[in-house]
C-alpha positions in Angstrom: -56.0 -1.3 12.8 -59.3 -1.7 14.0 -60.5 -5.2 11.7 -57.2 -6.7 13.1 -58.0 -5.6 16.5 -61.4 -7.1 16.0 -59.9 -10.5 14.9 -61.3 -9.4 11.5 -58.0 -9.7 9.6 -55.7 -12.2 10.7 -51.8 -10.6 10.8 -50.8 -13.1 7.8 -53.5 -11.8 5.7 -52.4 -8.0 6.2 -48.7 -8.4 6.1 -49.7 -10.8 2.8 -51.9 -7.9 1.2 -48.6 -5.2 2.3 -46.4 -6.8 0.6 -48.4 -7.6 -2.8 -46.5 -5.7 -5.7 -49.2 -5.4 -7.9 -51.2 -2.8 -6.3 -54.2 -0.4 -6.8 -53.8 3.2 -6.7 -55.9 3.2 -3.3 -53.9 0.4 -1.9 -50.3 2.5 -2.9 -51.9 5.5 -1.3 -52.8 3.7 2.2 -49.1 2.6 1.9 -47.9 6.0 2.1 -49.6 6.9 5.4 -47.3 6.7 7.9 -49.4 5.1 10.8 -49.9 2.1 8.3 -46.4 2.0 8.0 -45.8 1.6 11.7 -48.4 -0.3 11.9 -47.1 -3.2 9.7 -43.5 -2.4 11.3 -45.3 -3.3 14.6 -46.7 -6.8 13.7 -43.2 -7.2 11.6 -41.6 -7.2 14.4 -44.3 -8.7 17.1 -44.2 -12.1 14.2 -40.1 -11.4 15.1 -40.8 -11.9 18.9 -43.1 -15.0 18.6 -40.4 -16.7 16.5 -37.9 -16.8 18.4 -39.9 -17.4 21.5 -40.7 -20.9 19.6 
């Protein structure tokens, strides 16, 4: 969380790398820790609320 909060990685580029299926083992294993999964559920649904405010 702390590149995207430091404009480091846009939200695009990590929700683009999350849902890659071709994966290394160290990328499956950071999927399976649960504050990355809230974490992409947050900007999920953040991209949601920006939608339909357009």
């Amino acid at each position: 969380m702390g590149f995207y909060q430091q404009d480091v990685l846009a939200e695009e580029m990590i929700l683009c790398w999350f849902s890659q299926t071709e994966i290394s083992e160290k990328s499956r294993q950071l999927r399976k820790k649960q504050a990355l999964q809230k974490f992409i559920q947050w900007l999920e649904e953040a991209e949601e609320e920006s939608s339909e405010d357009e």
